[in-house]
C-alpha positions as CSV (number, residue, x, y, z in Angstrom):
1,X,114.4,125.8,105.3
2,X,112.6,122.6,105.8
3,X,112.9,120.4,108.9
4,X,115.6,117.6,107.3
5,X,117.8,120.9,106.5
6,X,116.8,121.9,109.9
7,X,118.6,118.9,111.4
8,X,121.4,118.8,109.3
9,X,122.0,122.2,109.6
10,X,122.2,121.5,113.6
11,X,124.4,118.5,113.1
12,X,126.8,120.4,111.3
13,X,126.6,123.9,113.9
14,X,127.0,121.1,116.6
15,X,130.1,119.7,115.7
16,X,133.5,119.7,117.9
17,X,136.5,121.0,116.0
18,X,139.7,121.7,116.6
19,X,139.6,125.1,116.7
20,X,136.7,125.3,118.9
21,X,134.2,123.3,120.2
22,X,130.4,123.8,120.1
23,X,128.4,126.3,121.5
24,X,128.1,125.7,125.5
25,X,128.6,127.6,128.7
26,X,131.5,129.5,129.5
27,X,131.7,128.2,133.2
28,X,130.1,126.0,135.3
29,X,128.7,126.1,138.9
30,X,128.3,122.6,139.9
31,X,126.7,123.9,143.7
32,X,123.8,125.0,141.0
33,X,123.7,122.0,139.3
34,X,119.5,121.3,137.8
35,X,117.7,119.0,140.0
36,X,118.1,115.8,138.7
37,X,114.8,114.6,139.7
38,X,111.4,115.6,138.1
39,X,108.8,115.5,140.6
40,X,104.9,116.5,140.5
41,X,103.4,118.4,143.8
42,X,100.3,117.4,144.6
43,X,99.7,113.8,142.3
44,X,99.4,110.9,144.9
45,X,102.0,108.3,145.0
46,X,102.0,104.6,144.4
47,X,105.0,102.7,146.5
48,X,106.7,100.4,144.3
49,X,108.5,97.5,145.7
50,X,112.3,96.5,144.8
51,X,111.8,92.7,144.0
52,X,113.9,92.6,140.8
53,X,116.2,89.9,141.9
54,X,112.9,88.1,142.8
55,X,111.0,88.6,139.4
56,X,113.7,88.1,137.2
57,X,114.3,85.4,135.4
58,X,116.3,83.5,132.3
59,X,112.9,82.5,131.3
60,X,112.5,79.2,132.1
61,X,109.3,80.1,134.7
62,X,105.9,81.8,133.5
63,X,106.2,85.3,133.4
64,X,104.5,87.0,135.9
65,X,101.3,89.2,135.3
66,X,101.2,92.9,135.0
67,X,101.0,93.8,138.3
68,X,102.8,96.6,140.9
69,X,105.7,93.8,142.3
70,X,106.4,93.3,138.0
71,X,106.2,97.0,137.1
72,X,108.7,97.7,140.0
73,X,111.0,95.2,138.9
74,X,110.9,96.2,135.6
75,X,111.3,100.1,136.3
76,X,114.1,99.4,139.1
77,X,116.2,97.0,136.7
78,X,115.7,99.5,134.2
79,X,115.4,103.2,134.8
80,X,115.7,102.6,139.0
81,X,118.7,103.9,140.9
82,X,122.0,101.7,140.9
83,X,124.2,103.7,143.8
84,X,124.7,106.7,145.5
85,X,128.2,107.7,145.6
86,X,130.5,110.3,148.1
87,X,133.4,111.7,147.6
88,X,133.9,114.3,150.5
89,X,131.0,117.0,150.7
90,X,129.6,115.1,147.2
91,X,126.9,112.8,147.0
92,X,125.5,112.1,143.7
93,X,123.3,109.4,142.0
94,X,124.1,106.7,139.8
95,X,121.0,105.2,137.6
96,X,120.9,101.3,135.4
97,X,120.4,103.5,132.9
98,X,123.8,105.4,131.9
99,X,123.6,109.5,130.6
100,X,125.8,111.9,129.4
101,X,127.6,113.4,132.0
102,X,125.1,111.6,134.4
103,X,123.0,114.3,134.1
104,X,119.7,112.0,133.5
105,X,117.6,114.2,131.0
106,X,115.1,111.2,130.2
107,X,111.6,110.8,132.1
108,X,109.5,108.0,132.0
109,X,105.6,107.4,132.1
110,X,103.8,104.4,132.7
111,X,100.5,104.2,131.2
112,X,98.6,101.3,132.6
113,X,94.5,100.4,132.4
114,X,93.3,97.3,134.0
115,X,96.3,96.1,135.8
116,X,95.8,95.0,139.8
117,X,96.7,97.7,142.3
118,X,97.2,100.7,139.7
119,X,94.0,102.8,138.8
120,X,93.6,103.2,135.0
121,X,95.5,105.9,134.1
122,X,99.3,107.9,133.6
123,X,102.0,107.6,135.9
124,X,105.4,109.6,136.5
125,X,108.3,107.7,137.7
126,X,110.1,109.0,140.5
127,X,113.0,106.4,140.4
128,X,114.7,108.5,143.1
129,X,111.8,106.9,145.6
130,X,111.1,104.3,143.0
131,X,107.5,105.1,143.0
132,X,104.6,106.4,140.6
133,X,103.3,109.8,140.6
134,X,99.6,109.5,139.2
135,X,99.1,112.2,137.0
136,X,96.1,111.4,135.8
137,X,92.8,108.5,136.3
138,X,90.5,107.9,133.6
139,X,86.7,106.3,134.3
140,X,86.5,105.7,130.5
141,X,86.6,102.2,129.5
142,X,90.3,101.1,128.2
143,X,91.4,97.7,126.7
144,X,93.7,96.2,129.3
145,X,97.2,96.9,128.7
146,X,101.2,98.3,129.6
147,X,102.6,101.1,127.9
148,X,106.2,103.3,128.9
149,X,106.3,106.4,127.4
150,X,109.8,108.2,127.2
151,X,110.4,112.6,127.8
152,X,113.6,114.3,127.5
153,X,114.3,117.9,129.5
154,X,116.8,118.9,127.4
155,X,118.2,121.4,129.9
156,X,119.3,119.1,132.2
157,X,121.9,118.4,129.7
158,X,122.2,121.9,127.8
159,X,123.1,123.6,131.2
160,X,126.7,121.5,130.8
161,X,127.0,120.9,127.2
162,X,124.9,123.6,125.5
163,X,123.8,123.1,121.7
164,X,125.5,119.9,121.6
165,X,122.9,118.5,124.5
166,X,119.9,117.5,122.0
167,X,122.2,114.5,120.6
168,X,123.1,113.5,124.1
169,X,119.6,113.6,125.1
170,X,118.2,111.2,122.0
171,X,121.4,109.2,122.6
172,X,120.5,108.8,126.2
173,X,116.6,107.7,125.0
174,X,118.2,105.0,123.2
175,X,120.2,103.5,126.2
176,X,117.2,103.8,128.1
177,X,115.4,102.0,125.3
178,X,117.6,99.4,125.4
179,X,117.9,99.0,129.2
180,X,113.8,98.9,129.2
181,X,114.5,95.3,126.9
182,X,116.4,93.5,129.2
183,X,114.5,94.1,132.1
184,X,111.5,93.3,130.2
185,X,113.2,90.2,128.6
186,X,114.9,89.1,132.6
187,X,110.7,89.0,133.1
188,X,110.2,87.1,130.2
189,X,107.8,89.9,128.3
190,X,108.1,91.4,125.0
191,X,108.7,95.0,124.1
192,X,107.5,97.0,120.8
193,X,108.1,100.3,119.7
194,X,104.7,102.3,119.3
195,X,105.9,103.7,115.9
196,X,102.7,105.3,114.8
197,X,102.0,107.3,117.7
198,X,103.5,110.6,116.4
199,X,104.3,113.8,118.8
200,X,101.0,115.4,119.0
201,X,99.8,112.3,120.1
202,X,102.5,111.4,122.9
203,X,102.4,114.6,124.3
204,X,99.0,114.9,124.9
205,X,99.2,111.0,126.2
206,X,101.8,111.8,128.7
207,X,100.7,115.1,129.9
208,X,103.7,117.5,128.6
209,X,101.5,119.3,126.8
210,X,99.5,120.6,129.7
211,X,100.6,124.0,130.0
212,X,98.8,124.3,133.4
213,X,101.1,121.8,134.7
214,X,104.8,123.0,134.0
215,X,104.1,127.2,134.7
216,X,107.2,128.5,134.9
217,X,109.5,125.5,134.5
218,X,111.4,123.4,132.5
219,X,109.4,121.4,129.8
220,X,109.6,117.9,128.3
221,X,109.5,117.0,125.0
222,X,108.1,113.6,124.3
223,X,110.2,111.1,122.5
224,X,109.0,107.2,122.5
225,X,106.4,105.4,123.2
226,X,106.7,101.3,123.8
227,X,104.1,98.5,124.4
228,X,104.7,96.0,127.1
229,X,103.0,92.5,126.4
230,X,103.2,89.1,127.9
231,X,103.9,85.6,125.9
232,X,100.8,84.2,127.0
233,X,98.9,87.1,125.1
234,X,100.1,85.6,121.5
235,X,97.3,84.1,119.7
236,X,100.6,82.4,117.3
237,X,103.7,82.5,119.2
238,X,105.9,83.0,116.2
239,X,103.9,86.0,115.2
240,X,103.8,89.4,117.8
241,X,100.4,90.8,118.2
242,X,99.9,94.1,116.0
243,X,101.0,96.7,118.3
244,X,98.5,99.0,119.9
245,X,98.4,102.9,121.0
246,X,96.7,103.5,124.2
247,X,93.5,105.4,123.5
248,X,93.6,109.5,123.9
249,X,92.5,110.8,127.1
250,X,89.3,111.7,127.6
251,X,88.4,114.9,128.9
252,X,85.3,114.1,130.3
253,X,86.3,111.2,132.2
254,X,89.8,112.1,133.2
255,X,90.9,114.2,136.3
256,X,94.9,115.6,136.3
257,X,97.1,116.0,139.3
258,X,100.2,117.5,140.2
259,X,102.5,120.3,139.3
260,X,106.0,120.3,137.9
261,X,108.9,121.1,139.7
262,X,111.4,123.8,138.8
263,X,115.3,122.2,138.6
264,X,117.1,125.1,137.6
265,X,115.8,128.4,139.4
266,X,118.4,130.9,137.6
267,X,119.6,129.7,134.6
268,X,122.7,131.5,133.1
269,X,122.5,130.7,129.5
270,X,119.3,129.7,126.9
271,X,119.9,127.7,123.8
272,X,117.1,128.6,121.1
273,X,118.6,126.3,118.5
274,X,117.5,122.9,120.8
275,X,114.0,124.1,120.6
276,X,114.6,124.7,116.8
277,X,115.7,121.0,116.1
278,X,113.2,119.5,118.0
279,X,110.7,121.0,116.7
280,X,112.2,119.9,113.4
281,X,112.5,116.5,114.2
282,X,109.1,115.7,116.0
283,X,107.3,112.7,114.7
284,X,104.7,113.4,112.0
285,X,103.6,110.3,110.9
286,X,99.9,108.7,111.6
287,X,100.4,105.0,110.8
288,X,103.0,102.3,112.0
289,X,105.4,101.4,109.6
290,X,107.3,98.3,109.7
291,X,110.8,98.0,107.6
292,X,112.1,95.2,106.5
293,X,114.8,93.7,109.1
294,X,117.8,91.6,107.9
295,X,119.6,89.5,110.8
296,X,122.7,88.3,109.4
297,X,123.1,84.4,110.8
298,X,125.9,84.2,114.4
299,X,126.7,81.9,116.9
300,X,125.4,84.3,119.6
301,X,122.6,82.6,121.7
302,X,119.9,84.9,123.2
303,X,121.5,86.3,126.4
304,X,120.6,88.3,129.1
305,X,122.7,89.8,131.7
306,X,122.0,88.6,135.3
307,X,120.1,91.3,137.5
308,X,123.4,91.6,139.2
309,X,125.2,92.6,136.1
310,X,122.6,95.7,135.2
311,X,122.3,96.9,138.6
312,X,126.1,96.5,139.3
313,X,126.8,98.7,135.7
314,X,129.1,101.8,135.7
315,X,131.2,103.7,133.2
316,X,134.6,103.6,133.6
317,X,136.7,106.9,134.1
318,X,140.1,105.3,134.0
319,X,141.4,102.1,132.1
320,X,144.6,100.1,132.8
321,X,146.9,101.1,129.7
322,X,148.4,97.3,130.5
323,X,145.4,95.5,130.1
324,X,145.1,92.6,127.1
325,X,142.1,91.3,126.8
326,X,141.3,88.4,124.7
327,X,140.2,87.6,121.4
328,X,137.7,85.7,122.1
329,X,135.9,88.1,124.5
330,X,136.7,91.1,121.7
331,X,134.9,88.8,119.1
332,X,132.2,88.2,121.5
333,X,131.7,92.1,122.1
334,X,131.7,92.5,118.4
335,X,129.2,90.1,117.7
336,X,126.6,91.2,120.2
337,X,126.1,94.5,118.5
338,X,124.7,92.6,115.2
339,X,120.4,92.7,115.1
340,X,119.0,89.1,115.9
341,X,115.7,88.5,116.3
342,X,116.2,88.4,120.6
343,X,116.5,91.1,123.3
344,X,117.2,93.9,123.1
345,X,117.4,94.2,118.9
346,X,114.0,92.6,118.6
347,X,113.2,96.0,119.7
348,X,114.3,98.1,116.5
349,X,112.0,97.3,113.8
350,X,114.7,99.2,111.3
351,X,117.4,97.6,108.8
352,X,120.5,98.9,110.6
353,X,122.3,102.2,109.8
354,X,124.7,102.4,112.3
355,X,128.0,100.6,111.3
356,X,131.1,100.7,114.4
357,X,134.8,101.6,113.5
358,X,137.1,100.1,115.8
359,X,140.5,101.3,117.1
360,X,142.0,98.1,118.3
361,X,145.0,99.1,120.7
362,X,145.5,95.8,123.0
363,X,143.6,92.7,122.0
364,X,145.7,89.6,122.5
365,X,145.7,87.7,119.0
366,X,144.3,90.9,117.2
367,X,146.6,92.7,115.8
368,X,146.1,96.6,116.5
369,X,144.4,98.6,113.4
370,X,141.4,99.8,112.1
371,X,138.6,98.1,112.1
372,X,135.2,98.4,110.5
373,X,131.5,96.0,111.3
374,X,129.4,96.2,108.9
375,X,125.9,95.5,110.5
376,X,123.5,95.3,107.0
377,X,124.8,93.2,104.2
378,X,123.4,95.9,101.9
379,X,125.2,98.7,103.5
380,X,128.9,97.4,102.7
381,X,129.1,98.3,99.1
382,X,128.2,101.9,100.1
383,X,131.0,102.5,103.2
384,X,133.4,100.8,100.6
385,X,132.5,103.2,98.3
386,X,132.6,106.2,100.5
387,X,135.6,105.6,102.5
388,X,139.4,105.7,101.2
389,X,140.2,103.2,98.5
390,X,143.3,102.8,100.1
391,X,141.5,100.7,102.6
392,X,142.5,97.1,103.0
393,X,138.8,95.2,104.1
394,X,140.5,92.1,105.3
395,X,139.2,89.5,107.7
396,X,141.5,89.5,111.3
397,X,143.3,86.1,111.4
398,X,140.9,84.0,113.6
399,X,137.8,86.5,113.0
400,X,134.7,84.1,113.1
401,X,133.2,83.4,109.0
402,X,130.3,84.8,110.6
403,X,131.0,88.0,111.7
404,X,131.2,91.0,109.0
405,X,134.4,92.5,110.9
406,X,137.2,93.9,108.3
407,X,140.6,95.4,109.5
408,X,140.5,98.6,107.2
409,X,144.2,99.1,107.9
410,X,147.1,98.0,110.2
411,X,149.0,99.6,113.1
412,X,149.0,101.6,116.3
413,X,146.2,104.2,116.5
414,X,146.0,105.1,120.7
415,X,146.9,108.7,119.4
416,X,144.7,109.5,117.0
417,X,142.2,107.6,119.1
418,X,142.9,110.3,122.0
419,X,143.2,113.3,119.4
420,X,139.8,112.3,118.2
421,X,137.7,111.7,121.3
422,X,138.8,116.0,122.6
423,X,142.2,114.4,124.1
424,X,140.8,111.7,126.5
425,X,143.0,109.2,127.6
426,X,140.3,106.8,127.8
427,X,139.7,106.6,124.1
428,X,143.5,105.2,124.3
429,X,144.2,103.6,127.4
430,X,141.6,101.2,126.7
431,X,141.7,97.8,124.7
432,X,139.7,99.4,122.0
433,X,137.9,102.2,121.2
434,X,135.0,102.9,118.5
435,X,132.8,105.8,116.3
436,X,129.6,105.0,115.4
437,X,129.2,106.0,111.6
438,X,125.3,106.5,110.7
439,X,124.4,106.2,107.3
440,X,122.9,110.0,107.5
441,X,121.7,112.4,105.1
442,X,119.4,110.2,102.8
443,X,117.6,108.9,106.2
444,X,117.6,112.5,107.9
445,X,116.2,113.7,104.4
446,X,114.0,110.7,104.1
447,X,111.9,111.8,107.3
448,X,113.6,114.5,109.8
449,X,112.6,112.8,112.3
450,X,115.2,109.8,112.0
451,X,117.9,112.2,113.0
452,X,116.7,111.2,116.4
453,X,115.7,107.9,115.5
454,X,119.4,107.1,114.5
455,X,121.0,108.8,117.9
456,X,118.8,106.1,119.6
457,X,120.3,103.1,117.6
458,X,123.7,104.0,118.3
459,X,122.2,104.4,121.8
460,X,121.3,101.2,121.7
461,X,124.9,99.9,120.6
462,X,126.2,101.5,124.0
463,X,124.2,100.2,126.3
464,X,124.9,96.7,124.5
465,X,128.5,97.3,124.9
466,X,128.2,98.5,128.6
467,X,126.6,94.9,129.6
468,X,128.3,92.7,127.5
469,X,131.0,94.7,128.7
470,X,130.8,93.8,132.4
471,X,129.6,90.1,131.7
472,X,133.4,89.5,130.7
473,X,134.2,91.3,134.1
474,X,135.0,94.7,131.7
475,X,134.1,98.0,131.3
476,X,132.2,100.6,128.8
477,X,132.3,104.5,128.5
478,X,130.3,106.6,126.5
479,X,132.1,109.3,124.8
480,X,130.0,112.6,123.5
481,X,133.0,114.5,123.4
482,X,134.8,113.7,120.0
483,X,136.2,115.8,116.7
484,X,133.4,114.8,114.7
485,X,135.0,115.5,111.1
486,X,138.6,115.1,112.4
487,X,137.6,111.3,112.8
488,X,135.5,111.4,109.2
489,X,138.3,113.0,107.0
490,X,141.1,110.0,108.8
491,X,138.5,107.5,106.9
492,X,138.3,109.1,103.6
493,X,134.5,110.5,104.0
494,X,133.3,113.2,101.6
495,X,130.0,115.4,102.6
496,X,127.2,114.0,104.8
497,X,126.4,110.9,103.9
498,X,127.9,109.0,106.6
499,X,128.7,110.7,110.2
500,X,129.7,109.2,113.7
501,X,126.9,110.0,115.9
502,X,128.6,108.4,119.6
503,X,132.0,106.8,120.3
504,X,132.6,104.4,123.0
505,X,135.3,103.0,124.6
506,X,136.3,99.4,126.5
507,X,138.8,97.6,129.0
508,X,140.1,97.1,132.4
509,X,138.5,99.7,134.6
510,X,140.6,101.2,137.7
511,X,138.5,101.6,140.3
512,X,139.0,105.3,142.5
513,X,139.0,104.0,146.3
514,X,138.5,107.1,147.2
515,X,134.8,107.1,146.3
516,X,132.4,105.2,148.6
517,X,129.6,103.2,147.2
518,X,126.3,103.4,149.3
519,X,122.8,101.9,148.6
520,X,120.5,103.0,146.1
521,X,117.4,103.1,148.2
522,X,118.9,102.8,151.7
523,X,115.5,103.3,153.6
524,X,113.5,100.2,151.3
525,X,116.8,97.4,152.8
526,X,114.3,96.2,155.0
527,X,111.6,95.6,153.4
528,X,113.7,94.4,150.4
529,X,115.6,92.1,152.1
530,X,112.2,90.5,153.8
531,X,111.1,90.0,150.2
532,X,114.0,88.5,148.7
533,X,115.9,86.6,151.6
């Protein structure tokens, strides 16, 4: 079997059905619960300091320098801790960056050479201290530059979900992708994806391959790699700088530190198929590759939620089934998730291949229905192809000329919209609810590494949704828990050509007072508050 049937194969095994669900654990221990902070014994740490409300900006100023008050900022407004919450005995984390089941599988690695403060070298960070580990220092001479490189541990999320945990993982690299641009874009920097840099190569750049270095406990796989660059950089404005992988670590001139912790001392169940698909899906290829991109014209301005907004993010675990909201705020949701060149879609160098089908339940002046966006031009002639004929692809009465959104058919869909997302009420009680349909097998067969690559575009759609979201004083959920062919067959699909990859959910939030909100790092107040009065 080679890889692309490897990943399809998993796709299909990993499905929720009616009759069962995937393959995960028969019970859960929450008191056992994996850490949910990697750590390193032994590599010397490098304070941070929480000025993101200082640094960021709408980009009116000069962006500031690479330096360690920049790097925090971007790291806290980005993969940086948001809350801690209580309820009773509880206390758990909440992160800018959401994850399944906040169980927060993705790591990140800063790889920085001739920046002021930070040795040349690779750095783990802890965002529970918001600080970098140093792993490693190199004496070799490096060009000067900002790299982040992204890890998954995929059994932070297989000890809930088992086999179904790889998609949640590569869907949680893409929100992190996404959150990484606009933090970078609130500092007025630019972001590229390192597209050639293939898995061998990222491995051995962020030190999971080291065997030495993770004896006896859980392992990363590598996943991204992004560039960080400032403005002033640009030889031509109006054309990026070719991106650039960090050179390889020299043996010679580089000395390692620090040991992995263990998060999960007696783990109940193993899932050999995870380590099958991603192995499958690791990224083979040497050189860059840059597809064309097609951004349909909009009204949308480039905007960028305030500091505030991404720090202040949660997901929603109850909706007011009352709640309107209005047409004009639906329209705007809709029309952030279509690729411009600005944050965060300058980002994905891809044509689009995820394409959202809405449940509308309670949008004043929209009248409830099916709904489809079609994010490529190119792409519509193949959904209409593949889904029912009996669909309608009409324009919503007052749906902007620009906006590729077509009511696929009329009327009230809240239970299907429940049935479909494993009986949650939030799928219904919401204004609307959506599945993200990937254009799948030819791209998965193309390369089997784009099975990732498209978890971390719908990715990308979610965290989208979750800021534009609370902008309009709203709120987003992620759902990972859905009936993935109940919800193909209710539009007509056939085979694997197209499949829904993430469903989401938004509307009025009802807050639990019950929970208490505390500080995300209450010992750094001070010395925040002294730097941002």
């Amino acid at each position: 079997m080679n890889a692309a049937d490897i990943a399809i194969e998993y796709h299909e095994r990993t499905k929720h059905r009616p009759e069962r669900y995937a393959a995960g654990p028969e019970t859960l221990d929450w008191t056992s619960q994996p850490d949910p902070f990697r750590a390193f014994a032994g590599s010397p740490t490098v304070r941070l300091p929480l000025c993101a409300g200082r640094l960021a900006h709408d980009g009116a100023d000069t962006p500031p320098a690479f330096s360690l008050d920049s790097i925090g900022a971007l790291l806290q407004l980005s993969l940086g801790l948001s809350a801690w919450k209580e309820y009773g005995p509880d206390r758990w984390a909440l992160r800018c960056n959401p994850s399944s089941g906040n169980l927060h599988p993705t790591e990140a690695y800063v790889i920085a050479h001739g920046i002021a403060g930070l040795d040349a070298g690779l750095y783990h960070y802890a965002s529970r201290s918001h600080a970098l580990e140093q792993r490693c220092t190199s004496a070799a001479a490096h060009p000067p530059g900002l790299w982040i490189g992204l890890s998954s541990i995929h059994w932070r999320e297989a000890w809930k979900y088992g086999e179904r945990a790889f998609r949640y993982c590569q869907l949680d690299v893409g929100h992190a992708l996404a959150a990484l641009r606009y933090a970078a874009g609130l500092l007025g920097w630019e972001v590229r994806l390192v597209a050639g840099c293939n898995s061998r190569r990222l491995a051995a750049l962020l030190g999971t391959a080291r065997d030495q270095d993770y004896v006896g406990v859980e392992r990363e796989e590598p996943d991204l790699l992004v560039q960080l660059t400032r403005p002033a950089q640009l030889v031509d404005p109006a054309q990026p700088q070719a991106v650039a992988e960090p050179a390889p670590w020299d043996a010679t001139n580089t000395q390692w530190s620090g040991q992995a912790n263990i998060l999960d001392p007696h783990p109940m169940y193993h899932w050999p198929v995870i380590d099958e698909v991603a192995s499958a899906t690791e990224s083979r290829q040497d050189e860059a590759t840059a597809p064309p991109r097609d951004y349909p014209p909009g009204s949308a301005a480039t905007h960028l939620p305030a500091p505030e907004v991404i720090m202040g993010r949660r997901s929603a675990q109850r909706f007011d089934p009352q709640f309107e909201m209005a047409a004009a705020d639906f329209y705007h949701l809709v029309d952030s998730l279509l690729p411009r060149p600005q944050a965060p879609w300058d980002i994905w160098d891809y044509a689009p291949a995820i394409h959202p089908v809405f449940f509308v339940h309670r949008v004043d002046g929209v009248a409830p229905g099916l709904y489809i966006l079609v994010r490529e031009a190119a792409a519509e002639s193949r959904l209409r192809q593949a889904l029912s004929d009996e669909f309608e692809w009409q324009k919503a009465e007052g749906c902007p000329d620009s906006l590729p959104l077509y009511r696929l058919q009329a009327g009230k869909w809240q239970k299907v919209a429940r049935a479909v997302s494993c009986a949650q009420s939030i799928a219904a009680d919401s204004c609307f609810s959506l599945g993200m349909l990937a254009e799948f097998e030819a791209k998965v067969q193309e390369d089997a590494w784009r099975y990732r690559q498209l978890h971390w575009e719908a990715g990308l759609l979610g965290h989208v949704l979750y800021l534009e979201a609370e902008t309009l004083a709203l709120r987003g959920t992620g759902i990972g828990c859905f009936l993935d062919d109940a919800f193909h067959e209710l539009l007509g699909l056939q085979g694997k050509r197209f499949q829904s990859l993430y469903h989401f959910t938004v509307g009025r939030a009802l807050t639990d007072t019950r929970i208490t909100t505390l500080p995300p790092y209450p010992d750094r107040i001070t010395d925040d508050m002294e730097k941002n009065p």
